[in-house]
ZASE-140033 format. One line per field, with one value per residue (C-alpha): y, x, z; residue in three letters. Coordinates in Angstrom, 2 decimals. Example, Ala and Ser with C-alpha at 12.3 -4.5 7.8 and 13.67 -1.06 7.14 Angstrom:
ZASE-140033
py	[-4.50,-1.06]
px	[12.30,13.67]
pz	[7.80,7.14]
code	[Ala,Ser]
***
This chain:
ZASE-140033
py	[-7.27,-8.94,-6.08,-3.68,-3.46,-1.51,-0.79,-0.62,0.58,0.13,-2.06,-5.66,-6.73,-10.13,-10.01,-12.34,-12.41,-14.41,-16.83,-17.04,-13.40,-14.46,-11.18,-10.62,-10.87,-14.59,-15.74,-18.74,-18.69,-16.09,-16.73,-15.95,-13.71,-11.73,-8.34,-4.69,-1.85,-1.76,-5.49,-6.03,-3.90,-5.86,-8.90,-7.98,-6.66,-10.13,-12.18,-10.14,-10.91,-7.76,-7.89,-6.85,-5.49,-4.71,-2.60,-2.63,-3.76,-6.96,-8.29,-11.32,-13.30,-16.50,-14.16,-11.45,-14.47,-16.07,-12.52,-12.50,-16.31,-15.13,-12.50,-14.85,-17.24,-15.28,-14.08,-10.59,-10.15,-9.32,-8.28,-4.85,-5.98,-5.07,-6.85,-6.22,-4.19,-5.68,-6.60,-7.28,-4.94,-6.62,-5.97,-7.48,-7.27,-7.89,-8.65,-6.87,-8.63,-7.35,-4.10,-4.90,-2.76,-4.17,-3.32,-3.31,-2.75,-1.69,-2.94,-1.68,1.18,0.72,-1.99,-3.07,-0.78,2.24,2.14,2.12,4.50,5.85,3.32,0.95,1.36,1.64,4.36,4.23,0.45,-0.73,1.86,0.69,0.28,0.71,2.03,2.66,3.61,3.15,3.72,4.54,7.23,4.91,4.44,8.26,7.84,5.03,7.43,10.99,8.64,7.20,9.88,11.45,8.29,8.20,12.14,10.66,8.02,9.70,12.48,9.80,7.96,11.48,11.82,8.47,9.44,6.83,7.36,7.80,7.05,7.36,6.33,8.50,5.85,8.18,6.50,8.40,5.76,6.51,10.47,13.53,15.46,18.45,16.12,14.29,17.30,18.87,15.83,14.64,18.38,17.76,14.09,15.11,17.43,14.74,12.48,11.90,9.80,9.75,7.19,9.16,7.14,9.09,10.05,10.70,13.94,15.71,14.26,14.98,18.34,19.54,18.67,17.56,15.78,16.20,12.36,11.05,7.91,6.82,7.17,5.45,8.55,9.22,11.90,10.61,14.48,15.78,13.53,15.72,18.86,16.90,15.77,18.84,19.96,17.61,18.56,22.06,22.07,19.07,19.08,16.08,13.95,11.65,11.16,7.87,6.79,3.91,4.73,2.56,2.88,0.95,-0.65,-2.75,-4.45,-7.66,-5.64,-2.75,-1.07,-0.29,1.83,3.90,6.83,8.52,12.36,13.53,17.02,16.48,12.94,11.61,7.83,5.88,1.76,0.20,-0.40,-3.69,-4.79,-6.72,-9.50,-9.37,-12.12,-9.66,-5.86,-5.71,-4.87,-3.71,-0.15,-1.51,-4.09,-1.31,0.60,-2.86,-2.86,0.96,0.66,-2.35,-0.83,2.08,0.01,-1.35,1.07,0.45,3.47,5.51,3.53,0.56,1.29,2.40,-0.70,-3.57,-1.47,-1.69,-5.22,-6.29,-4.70,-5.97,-9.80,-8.88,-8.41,-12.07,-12.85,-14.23,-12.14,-9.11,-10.45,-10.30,-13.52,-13.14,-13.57,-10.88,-13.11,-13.18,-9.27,-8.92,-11.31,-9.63,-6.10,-7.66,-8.00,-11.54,-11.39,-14.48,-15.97,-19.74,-22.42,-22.88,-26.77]
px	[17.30,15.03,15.80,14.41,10.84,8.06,4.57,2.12,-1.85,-4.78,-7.60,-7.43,-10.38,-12.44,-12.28,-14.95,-13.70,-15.06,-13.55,-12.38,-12.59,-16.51,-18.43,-20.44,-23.57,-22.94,-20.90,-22.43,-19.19,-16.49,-12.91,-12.33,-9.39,-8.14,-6.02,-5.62,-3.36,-1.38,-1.56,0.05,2.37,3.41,3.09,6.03,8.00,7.68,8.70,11.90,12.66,11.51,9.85,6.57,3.36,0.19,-2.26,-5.75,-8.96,-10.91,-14.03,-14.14,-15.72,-14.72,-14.17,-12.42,-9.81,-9.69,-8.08,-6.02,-4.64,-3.94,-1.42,-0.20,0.45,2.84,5.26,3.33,2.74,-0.65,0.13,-1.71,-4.15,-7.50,-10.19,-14.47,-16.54,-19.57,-17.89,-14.96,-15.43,-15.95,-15.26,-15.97,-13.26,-14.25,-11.22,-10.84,-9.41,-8.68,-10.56,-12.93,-11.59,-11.46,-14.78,-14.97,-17.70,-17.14,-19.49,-17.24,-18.87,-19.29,-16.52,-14.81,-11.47,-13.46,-15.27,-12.32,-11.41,-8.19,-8.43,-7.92,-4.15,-1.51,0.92,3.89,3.81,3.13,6.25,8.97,11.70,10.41,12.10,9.33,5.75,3.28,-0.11,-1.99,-4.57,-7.43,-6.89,-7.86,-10.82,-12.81,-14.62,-13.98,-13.02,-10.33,-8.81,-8.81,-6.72,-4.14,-3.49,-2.85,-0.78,1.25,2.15,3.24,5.27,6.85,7.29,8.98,11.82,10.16,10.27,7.06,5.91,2.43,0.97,-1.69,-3.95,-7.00,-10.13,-13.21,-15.75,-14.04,-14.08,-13.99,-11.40,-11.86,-12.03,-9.09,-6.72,-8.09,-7.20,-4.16,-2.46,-2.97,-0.89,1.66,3.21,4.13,5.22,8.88,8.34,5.05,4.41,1.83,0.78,-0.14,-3.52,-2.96,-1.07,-3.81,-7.44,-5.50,-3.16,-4.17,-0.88,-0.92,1.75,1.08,0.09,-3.11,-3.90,-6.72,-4.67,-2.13,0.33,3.10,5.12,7.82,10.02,6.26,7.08,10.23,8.08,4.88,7.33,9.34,6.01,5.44,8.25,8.39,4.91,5.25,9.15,9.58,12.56,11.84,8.88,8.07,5.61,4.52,3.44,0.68,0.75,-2.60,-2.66,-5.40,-6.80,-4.27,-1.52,0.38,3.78,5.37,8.04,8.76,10.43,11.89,13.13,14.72,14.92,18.31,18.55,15.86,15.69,14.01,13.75,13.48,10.27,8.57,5.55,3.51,1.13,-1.12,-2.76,-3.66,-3.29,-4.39,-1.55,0.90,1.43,1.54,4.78,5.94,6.03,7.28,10.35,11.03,10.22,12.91,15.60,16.02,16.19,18.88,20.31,20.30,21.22,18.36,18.94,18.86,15.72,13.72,14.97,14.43,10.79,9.29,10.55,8.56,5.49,6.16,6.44,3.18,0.81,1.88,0.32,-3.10,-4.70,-3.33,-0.42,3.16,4.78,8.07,11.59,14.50,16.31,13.20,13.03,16.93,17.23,14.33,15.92,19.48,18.05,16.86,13.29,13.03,10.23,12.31,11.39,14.03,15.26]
pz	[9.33,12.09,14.71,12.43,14.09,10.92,12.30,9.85,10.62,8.95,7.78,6.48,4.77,3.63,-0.49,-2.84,-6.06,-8.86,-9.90,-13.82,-14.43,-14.42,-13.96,-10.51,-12.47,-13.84,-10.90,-8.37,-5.79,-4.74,-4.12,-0.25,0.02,2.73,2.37,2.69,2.27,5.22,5.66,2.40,2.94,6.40,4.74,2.21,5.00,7.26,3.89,3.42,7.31,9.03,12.18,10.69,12.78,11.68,13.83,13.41,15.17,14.73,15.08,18.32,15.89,13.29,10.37,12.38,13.68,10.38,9.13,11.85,10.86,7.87,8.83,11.41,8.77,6.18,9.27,10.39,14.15,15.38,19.00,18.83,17.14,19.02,19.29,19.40,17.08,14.95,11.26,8.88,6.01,2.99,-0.64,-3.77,-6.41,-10.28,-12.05,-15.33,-18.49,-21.99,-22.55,-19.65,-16.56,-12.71,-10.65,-7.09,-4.87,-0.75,1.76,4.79,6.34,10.30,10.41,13.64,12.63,11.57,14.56,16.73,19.82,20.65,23.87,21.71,20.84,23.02,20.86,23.52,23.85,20.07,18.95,21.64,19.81,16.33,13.20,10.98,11.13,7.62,6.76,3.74,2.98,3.41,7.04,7.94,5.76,7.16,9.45,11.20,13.88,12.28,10.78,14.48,15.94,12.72,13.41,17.21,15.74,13.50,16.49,18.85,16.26,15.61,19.60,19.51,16.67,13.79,10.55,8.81,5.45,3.72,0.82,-0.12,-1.76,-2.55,-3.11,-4.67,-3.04,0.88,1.06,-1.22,-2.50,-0.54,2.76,1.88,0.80,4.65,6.94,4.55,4.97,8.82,8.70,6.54,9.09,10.47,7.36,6.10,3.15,0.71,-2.05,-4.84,-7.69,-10.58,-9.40,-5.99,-5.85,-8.24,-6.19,-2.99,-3.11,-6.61,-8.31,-11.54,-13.31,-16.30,-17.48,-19.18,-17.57,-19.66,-22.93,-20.99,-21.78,-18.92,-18.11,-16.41,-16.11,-14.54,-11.82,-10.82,-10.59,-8.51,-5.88,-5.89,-4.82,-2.21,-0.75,-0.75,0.61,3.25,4.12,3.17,2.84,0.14,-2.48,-4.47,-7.19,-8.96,-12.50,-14.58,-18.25,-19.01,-22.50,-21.18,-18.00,-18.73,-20.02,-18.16,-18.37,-14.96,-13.92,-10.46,-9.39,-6.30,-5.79,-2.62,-3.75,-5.33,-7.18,-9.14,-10.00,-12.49,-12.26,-15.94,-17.13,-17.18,-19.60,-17.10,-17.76,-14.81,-12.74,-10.39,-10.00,-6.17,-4.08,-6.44,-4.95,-1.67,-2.31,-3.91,-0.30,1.44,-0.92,-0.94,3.09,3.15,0.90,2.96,6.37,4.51,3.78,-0.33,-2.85,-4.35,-7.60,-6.15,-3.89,-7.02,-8.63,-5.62,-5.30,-9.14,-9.16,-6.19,-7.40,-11.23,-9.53,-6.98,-10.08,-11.19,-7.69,-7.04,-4.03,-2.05,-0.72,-2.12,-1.85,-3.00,-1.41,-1.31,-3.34,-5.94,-6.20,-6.31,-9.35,-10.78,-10.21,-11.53,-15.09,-15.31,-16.07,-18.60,-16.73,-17.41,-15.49,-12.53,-12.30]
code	[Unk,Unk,Unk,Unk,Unk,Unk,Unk,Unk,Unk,Unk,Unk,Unk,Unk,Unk,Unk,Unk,Unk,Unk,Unk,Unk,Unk,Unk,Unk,Unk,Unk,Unk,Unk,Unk,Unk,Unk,Unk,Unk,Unk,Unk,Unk,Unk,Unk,Unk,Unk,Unk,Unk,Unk,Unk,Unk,Unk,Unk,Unk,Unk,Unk,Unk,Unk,Unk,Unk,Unk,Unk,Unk,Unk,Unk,Unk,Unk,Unk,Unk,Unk,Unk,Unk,Unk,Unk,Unk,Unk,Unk,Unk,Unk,Unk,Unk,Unk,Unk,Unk,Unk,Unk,Unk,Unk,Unk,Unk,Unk,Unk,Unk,Unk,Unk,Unk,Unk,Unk,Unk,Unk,Unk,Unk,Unk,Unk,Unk,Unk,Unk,Unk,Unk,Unk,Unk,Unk,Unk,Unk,Unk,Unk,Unk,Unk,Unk,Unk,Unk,Unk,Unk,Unk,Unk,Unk,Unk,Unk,Unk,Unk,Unk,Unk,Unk,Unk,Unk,Unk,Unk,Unk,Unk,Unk,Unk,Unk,Unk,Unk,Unk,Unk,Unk,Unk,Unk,Unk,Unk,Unk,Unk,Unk,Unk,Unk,Unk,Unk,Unk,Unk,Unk,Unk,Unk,Unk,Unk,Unk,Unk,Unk,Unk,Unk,Unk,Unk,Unk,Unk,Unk,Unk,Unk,Unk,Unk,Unk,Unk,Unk,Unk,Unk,Unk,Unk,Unk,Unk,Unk,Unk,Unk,Unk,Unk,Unk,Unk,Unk,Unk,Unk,Unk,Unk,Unk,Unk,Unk,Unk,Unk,Unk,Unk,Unk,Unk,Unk,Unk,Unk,Unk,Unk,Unk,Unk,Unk,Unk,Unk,Unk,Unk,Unk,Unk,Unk,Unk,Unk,Unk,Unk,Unk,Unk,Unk,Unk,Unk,Unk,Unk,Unk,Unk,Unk,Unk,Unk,Unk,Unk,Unk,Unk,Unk,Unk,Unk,Unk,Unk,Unk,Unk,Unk,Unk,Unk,Unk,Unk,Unk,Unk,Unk,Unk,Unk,Unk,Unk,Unk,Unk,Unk,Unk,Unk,Unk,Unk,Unk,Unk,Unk,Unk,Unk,Unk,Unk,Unk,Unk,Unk,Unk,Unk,Unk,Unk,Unk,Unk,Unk,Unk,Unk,Unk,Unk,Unk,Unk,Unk,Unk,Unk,Unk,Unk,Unk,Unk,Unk,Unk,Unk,Unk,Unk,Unk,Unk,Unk,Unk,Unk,Unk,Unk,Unk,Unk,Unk,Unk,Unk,Unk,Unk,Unk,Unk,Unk,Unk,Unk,Unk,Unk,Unk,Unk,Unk,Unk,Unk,Unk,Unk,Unk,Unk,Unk,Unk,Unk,Unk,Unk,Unk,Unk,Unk,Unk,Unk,Unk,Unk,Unk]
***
């Protein structure tokens, strides 16, 4: 699996969290963490022996390198990684508990990767002899600037013969609706695989599944018809999603699916105890992304995929630290949690 070469773009960011599940009102220190869609998604990729890459801009500062260790660190490479700009965004992630829901607050607008110019990235060179190219939704909406160079990244990777996949990863507090649904129709023309979590395909293209996610009701069969509709519309070859059935901020059932047009799949559910939700759609893409470089079944990619997200949210921080050999037990049924001796 090391010769397969996945390019990932996007934004990795410096995240305070409280610690304790203390809220941001009583806290006196924040947990440094560093993570972001795309990087997440890399980092999964590196731990199950990919040759992982993650593309972004930096700041030439100590913050800016001290995200950049961290990648380095966990396996991803950091070659095309350019450097200048003024800031690392920042966030500020309230962990929810019980009844009390997850808060988090941005403070990333003009930061060094959504000021970035297309000079900065060198398509041809970064996707010589690549297999995969992946970004999120967020990346394009950072700034009109940004969503310019992913519509020039996306085209090249197409020129290059790389399969693309996007998660769509709307977020209210980055763009709106309208906005999104405009640049996101542009991208997807030249998209082969999109991950759409329950909200995503509604706020973005206006298609509903059919699922109340604040009862925490899912409609697993509505999921057939949404992607049937992402791929009419979008020609696309395969369409995933994680689904979230919210019983509380601690406690969450899981489950994902995947439709190529002709098979639909559905992992087994998992009722998750959660350390920490951050990241769980995005090791969700880094096992779906790795099961189909390896050429795995549907049924077992939908299986290998909700397992590495259901171990993720066990995780402190963004990052998925988990082994193949972790998710594939997982996936094979044994999910006792017993201590191994």
């Amino acid at each position: 699996m090391m010769s397969k070469k996945v390019i990932t773009f996007g934004e990795i960011m410096l995240r305070l969290t409280p610690p304790d599940y203390k809220r941001f009102i009583q806290t006196d220190s924040f947990n440094v963490i560093y993570g972001g869609g795309e990087a997440n998604t890399a980092v999964s990729l590196a731990n199950y022996g990919l040759d992982a890459h993650f593309v972004s801009k930096l700041p030439e500062n100590p913050i800016g390198q001290a995200a950049l260790n961290e990648l380095r660190r966990y396996g991803v490479k950091t070659d095309y990684i350019a450097r200048g700009g003024d800031r690392l965004g920042i966030y500020y992630c309230e962990n929810g508990a019980s009844q009390r829901p997850s808060n988090v607050i941005y403070d990333r607008a003009y930061s060094a990767i959504a000021e970035a110019e297309s000079e900065d990235f060198d398509w041809k060179e970064i996707f010589a002899d690549a297999d995969w190219f992946h970004f999120t939704g967020i990346t394009p909406a950072l700034s009109k600037r940004m969503s310019e160079v992913t519509l020039e990244a996306v085209q090249a990777a197409k020129k290059a013969g790389i399969k693309v996949s996007c998660d769509l990863n709307y977020r209210a507090k980055l763009w709106s609706k309208e906005r999104a649904g405009e640049v996101m129709s542009g991208l997807m023309e030249y998209v082969d695989i999109v991950i759409a979590n329950e909200e995503d395909a509604e706020m973005v293209f206006g298609i509903k599944s059919g699922s109340d996610i604040t009862s925490g009701e899912i409609n697993v069969e509505g999921y057939r018809d949404v992607a049937g509709q992402l791929i009419d519309r979008f020609d696309l070859e395969l369409v995933g999603s994680h689904l979230r059935i919210s019983h509380s901020a601690s406690d969450n059932g899981w489950l994902v699916v995947l439709y190529n047009g002709e098979e639909f799949v559905q992992s087994k559910k998992y009722d998750i105890h959660i350390v920490d939700r951050v990241g769980g759609g995005d090791s969700f893409a880094g096992g779906l992304i790795y099961s189909l470089l390896s050429e795995k079944s549907l049924q077992q990619a939908v299986e290998f995929g909700a397992a590495a997200s259901c171990l993720k949210q066990s995780i402190p921080g963004d990052f998925n630290h988990v082994s193949v050999k972790e998710v594939e037990t997982l996936a094979g049924g044994n999910a006792s949690g017993r201590v191994k001796r």
